[in-house]
C-alpha atoms as an extended CHARMM CRD file, in Angstrom:
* protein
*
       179  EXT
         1         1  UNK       CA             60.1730000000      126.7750000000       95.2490000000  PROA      1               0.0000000000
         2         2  UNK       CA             63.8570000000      128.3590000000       94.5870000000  PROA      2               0.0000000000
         3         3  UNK       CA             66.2900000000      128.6980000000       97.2960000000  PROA      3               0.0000000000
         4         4  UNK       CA             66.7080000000      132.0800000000       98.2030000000  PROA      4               0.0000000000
         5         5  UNK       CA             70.6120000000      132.8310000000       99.6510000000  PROA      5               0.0000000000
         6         6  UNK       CA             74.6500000000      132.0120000000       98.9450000000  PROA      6               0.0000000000
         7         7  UNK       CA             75.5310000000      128.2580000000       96.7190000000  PROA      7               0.0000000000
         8         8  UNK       CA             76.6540000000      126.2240000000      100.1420000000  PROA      8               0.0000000000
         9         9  UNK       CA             80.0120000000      126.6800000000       98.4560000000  PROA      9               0.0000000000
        10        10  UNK       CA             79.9640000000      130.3080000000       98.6600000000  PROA      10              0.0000000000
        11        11  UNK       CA             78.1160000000      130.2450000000      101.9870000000  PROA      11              0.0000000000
        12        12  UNK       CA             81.7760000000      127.9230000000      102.9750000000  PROA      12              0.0000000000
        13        13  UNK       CA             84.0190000000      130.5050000000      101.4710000000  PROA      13              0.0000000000
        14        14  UNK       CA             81.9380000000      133.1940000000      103.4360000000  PROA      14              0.0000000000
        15        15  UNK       CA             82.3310000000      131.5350000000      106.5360000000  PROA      15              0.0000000000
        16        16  UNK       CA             85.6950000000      129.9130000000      106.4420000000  PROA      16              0.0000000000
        17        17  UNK       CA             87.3620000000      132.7250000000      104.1360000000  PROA      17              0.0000000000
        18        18  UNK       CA             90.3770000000      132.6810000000      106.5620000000  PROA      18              0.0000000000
        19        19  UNK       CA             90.4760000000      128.6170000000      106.9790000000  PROA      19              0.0000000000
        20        20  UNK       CA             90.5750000000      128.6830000000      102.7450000000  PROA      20              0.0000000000
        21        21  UNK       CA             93.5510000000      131.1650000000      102.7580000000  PROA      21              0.0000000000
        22        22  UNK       CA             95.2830000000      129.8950000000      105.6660000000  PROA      22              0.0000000000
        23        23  UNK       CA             95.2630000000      126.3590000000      103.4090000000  PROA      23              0.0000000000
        24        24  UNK       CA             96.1930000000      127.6550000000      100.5100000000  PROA      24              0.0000000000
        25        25  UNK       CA             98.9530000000      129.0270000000      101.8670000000  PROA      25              0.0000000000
        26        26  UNK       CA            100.0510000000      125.7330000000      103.7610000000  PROA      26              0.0000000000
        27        27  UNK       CA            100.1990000000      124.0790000000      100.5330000000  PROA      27              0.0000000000
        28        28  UNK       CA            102.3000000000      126.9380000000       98.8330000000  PROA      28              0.0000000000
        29        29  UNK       CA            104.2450000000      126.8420000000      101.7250000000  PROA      29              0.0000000000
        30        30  UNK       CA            104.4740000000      123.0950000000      101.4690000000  PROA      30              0.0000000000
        31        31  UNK       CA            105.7170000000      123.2990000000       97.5650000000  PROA      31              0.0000000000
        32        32  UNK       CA            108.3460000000      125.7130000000       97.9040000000  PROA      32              0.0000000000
        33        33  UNK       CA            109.8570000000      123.3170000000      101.0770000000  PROA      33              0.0000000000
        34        34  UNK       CA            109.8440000000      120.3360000000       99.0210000000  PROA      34              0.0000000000
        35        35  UNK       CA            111.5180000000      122.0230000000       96.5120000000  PROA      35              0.0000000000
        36        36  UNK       CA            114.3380000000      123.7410000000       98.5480000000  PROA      36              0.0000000000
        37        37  UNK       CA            114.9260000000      120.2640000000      100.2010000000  PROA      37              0.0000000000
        38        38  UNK       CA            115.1010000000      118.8840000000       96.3450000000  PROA      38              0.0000000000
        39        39  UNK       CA            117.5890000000      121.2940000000       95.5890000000  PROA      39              0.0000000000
        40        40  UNK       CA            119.8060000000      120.8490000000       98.4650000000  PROA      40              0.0000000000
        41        41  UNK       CA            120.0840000000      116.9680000000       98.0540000000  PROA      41              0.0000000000
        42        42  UNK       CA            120.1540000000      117.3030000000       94.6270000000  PROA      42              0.0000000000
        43        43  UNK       CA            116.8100000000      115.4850000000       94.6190000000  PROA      43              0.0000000000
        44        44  UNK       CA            118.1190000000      112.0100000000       96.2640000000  PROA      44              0.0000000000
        45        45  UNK       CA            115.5520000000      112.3110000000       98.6380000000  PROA      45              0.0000000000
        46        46  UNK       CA            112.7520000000      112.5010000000       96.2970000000  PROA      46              0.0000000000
        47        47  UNK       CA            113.9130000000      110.7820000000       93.6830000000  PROA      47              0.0000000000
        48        48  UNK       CA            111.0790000000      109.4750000000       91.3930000000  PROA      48              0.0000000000
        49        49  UNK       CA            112.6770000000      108.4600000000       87.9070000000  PROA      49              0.0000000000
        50        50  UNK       CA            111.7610000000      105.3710000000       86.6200000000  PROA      50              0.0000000000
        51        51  UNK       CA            114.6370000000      104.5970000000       84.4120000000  PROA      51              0.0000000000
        52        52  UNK       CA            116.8630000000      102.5910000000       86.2590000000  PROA      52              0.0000000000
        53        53  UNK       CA            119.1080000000      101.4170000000       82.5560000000  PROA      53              0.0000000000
        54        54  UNK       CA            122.4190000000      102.6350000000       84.5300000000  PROA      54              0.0000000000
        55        55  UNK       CA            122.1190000000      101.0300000000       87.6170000000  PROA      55              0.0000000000
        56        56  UNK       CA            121.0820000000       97.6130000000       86.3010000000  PROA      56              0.0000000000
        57        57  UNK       CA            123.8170000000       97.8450000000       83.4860000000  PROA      57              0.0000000000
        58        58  UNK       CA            126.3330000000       97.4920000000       85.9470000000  PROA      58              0.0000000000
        59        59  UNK       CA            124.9250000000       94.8740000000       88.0690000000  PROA      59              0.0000000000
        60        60  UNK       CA            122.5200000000       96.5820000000       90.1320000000  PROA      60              0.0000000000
        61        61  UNK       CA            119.8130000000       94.4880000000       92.0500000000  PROA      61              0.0000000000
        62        62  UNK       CA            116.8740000000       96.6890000000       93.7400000000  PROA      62              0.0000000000
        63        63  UNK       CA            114.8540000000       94.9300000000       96.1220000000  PROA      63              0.0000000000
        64        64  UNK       CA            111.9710000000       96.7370000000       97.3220000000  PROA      64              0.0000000000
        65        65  UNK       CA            109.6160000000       96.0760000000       99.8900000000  PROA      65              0.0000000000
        66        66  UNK       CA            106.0210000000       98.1260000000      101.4160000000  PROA      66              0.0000000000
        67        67  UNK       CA            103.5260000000       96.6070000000      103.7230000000  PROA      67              0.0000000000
        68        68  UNK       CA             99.9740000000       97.0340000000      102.4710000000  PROA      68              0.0000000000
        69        69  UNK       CA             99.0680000000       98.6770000000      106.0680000000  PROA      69              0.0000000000
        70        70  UNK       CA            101.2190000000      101.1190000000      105.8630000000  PROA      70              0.0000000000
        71        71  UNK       CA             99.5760000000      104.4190000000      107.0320000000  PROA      71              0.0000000000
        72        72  UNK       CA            102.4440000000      106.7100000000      106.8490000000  PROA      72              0.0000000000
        73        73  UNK       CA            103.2150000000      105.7280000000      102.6430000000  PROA      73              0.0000000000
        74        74  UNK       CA            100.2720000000      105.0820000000      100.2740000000  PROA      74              0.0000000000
        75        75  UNK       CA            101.1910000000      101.4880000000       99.1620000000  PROA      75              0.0000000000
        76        76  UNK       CA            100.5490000000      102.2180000000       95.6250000000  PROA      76              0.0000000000
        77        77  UNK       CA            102.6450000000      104.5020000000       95.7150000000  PROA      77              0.0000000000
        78        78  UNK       CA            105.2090000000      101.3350000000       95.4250000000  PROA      78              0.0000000000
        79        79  UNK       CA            103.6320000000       99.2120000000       93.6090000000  PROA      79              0.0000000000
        80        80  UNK       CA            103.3850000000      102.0950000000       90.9390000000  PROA      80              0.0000000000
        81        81  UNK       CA            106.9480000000      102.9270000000       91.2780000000  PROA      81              0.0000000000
        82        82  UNK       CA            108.0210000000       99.1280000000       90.5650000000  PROA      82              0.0000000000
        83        83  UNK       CA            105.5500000000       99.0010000000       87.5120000000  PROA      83              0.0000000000
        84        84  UNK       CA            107.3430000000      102.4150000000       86.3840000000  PROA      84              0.0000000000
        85        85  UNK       CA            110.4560000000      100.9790000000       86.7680000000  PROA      85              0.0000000000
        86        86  UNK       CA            109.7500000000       97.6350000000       84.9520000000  PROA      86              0.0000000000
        87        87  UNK       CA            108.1390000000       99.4660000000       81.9930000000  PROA      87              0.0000000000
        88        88  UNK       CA            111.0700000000      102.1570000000       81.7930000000  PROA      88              0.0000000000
        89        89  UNK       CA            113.5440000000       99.6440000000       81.2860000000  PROA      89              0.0000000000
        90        90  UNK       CA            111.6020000000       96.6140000000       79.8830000000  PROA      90              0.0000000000
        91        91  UNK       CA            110.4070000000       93.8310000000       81.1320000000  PROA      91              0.0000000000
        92        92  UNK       CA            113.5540000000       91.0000000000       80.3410000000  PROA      92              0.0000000000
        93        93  UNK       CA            116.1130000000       93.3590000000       82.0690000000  PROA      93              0.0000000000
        94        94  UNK       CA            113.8030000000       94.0530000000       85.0740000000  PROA      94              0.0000000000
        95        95  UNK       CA            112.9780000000       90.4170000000       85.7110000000  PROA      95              0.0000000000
        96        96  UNK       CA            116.5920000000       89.9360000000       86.6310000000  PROA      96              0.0000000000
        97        97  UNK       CA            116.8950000000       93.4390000000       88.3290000000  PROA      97              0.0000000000
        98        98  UNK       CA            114.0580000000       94.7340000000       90.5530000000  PROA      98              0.0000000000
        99        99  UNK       CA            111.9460000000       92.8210000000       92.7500000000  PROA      99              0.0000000000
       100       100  UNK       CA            109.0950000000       94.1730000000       94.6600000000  PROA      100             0.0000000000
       101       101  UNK       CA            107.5950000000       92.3150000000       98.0780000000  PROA      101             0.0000000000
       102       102  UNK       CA            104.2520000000       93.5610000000       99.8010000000  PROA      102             0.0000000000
       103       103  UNK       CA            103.9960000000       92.8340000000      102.9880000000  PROA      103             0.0000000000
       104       104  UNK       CA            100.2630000000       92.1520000000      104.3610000000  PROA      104             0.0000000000
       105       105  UNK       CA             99.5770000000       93.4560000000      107.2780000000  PROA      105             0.0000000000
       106       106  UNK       CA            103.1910000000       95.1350000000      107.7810000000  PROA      106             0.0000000000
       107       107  UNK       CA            102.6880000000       98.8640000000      109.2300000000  PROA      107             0.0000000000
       108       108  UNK       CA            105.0020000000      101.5240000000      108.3340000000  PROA      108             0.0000000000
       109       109  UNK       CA            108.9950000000      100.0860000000      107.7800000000  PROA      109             0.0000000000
       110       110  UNK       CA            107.8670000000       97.1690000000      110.2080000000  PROA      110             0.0000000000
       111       111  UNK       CA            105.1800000000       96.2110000000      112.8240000000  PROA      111             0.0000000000
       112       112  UNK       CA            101.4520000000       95.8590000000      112.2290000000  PROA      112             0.0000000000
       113       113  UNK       CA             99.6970000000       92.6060000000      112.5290000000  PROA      113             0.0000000000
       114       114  UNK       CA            101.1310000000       91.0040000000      110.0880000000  PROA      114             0.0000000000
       115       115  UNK       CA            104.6260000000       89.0440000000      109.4710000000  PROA      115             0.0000000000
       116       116  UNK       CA            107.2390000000       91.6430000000      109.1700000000  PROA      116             0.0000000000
       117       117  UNK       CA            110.8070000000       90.5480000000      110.1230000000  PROA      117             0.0000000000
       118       118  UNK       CA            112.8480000000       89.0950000000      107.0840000000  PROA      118             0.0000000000
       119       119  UNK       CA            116.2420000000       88.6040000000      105.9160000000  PROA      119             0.0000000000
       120       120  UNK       CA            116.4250000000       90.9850000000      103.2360000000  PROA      120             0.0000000000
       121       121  UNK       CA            120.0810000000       91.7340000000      102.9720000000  PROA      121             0.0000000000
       122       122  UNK       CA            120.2170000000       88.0590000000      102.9880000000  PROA      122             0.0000000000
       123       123  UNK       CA            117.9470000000       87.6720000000       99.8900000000  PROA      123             0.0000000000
       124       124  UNK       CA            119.8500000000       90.3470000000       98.5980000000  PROA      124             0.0000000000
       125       125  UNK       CA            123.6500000000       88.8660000000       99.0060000000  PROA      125             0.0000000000
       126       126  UNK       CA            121.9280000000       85.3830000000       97.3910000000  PROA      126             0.0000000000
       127       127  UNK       CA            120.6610000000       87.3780000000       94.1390000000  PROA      127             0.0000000000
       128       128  UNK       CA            124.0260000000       89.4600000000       93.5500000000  PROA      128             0.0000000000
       129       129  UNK       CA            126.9280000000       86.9030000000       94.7720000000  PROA      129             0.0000000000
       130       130  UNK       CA            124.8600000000       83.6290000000       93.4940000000  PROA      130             0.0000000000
       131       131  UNK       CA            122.7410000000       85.2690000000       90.7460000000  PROA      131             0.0000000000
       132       132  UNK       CA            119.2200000000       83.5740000000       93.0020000000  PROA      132             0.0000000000
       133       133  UNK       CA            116.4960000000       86.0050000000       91.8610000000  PROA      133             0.0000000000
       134       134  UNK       CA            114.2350000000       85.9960000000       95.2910000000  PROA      134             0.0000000000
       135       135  UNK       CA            111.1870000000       84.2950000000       94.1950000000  PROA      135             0.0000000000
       136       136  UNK       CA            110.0920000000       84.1150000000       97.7300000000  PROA      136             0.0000000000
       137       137  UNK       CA            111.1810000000       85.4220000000      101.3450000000  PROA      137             0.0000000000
       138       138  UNK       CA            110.1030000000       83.7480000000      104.1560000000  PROA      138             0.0000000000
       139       139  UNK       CA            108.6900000000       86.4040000000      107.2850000000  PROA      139             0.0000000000
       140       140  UNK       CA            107.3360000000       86.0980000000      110.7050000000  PROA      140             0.0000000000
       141       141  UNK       CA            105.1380000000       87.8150000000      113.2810000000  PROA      141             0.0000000000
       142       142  UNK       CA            106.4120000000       88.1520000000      116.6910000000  PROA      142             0.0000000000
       143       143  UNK       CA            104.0930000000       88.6860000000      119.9300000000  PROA      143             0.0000000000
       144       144  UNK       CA            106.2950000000       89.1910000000      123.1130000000  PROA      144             0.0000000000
       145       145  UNK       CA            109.3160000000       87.2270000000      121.9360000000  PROA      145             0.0000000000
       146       146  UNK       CA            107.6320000000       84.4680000000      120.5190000000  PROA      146             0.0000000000
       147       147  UNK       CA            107.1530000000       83.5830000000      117.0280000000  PROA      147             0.0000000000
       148       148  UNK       CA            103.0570000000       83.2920000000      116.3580000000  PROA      148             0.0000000000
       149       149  UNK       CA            102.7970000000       83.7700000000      112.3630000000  PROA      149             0.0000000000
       150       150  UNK       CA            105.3240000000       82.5230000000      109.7720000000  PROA      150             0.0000000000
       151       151  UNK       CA            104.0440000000       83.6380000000      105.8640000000  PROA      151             0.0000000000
       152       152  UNK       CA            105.9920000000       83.8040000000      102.2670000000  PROA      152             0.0000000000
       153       153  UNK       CA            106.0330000000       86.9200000000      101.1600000000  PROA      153             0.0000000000
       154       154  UNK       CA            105.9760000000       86.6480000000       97.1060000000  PROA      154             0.0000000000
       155       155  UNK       CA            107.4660000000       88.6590000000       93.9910000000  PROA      155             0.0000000000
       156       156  UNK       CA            104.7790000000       91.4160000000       93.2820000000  PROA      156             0.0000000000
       157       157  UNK       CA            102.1900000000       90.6940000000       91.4720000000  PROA      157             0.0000000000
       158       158  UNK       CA            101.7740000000       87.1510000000       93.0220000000  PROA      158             0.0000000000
       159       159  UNK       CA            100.2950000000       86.7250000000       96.6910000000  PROA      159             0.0000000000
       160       160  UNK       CA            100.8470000000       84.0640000000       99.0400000000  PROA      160             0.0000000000
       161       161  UNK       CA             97.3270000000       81.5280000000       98.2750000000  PROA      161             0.0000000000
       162       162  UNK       CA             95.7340000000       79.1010000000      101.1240000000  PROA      162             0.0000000000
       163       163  UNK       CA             96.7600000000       75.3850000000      100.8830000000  PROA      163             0.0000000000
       164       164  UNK       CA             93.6940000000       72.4320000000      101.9660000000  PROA      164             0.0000000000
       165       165  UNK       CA             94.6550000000       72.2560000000      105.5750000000  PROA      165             0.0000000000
       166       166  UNK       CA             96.5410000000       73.1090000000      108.5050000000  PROA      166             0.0000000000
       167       167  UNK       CA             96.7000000000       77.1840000000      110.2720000000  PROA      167             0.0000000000
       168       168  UNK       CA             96.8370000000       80.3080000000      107.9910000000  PROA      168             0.0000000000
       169       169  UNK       CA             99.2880000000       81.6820000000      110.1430000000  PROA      169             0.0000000000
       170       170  UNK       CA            101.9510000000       78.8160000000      108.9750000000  PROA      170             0.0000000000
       171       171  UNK       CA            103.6600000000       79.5610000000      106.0760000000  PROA      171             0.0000000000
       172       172  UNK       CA            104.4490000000       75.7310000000      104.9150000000  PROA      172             0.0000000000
       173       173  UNK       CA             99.9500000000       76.3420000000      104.5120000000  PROA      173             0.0000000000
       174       174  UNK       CA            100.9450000000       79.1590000000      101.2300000000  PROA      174             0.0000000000
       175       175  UNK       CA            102.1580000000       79.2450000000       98.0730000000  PROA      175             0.0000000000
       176       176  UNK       CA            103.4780000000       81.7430000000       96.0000000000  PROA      176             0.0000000000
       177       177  UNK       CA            100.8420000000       81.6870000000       93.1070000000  PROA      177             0.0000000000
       178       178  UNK       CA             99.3700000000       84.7130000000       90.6940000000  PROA      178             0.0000000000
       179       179  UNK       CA             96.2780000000       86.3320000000       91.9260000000  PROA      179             0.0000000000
């Protein structure tokens, strides 16, 4: 027996006509904004190029860092980024230039229920005054002042692994290994 009446698509343009324009317009709205604010910081802001030659010809270190619950930034947004980065410029001069460090658990820029303090600017003076490429950062989780979770947070692609024995929420239990 056929269906007599409107696709349920039309029969949702029919209905919503208004809610479909009103979006459209958002997002046209939304793409001329974004590309004002390019224009007016001359695209520092939004700055998505991959090739990175300049900056690590003269030295440059980039250490980046996203926690996987972020809810705020796609995650892969990052780890897609660093990938672009490593393949723009190749992957001898990006070992000793970039470094990427997910953060499980770590909300947006911090918090979340996973470790999230660190001493990245520390890392960070240790790889450009000493020439140490970070090959690990230790973090911890704090619950009202006191310290309950301690992990290593390890060079993209590699993830901190389970040891035989002792708490998962002590980092001397991980290792840095490749997934």
């Amino acid at each position: 027996m056929k269906r007599a009446g409107l696709s349920p698509v039309r029969a949702l343009l029919v209905i919503f006509p208004q809610s479909l324009i009103g979006f459209l317009a958002v997002l046209a709205m939304a793409a001329r904004d974004v590309a004002l604010a390019d224009k007016q910081d001359h695209h520092v802001l939004n700055d998505i190029d991959p090739n990175l030659k300049e900056f690590f010809g003269r030295g440059g270190k980039l250490l980046m860092y996203h926690g996987w619950s972020d809810q705020l930034i796609a995650p892969l947004n990052t780890v897609n980024y660093y990938e672009s980065v490593r393949k723009s410029v190749g992957a001898a001069k990006s070992a000793n230039s970039v470094r990427l460090f997910m953060f499980p658990g770590m909300a947006h820029c911090g918090g979340g229920e996973g470790p999230n303090r660190f001493d990245s600017t520390g890392a960070l003076a240790q790889w450009v005054e000493r020439g140490e490429v970070p090959d690990r950062m230790m973090a911890s989780h704090f619950t009202n002042g006191v310290v309950d979770r301690t992990r290593p947070l390890c060079p993209y692609p590699q993830v901190a692994a389970y040891k035989v024995g002792g708490s998962t929420d002590d980092a001397a239990t991980l290792v840095c290994k490749a997934p």
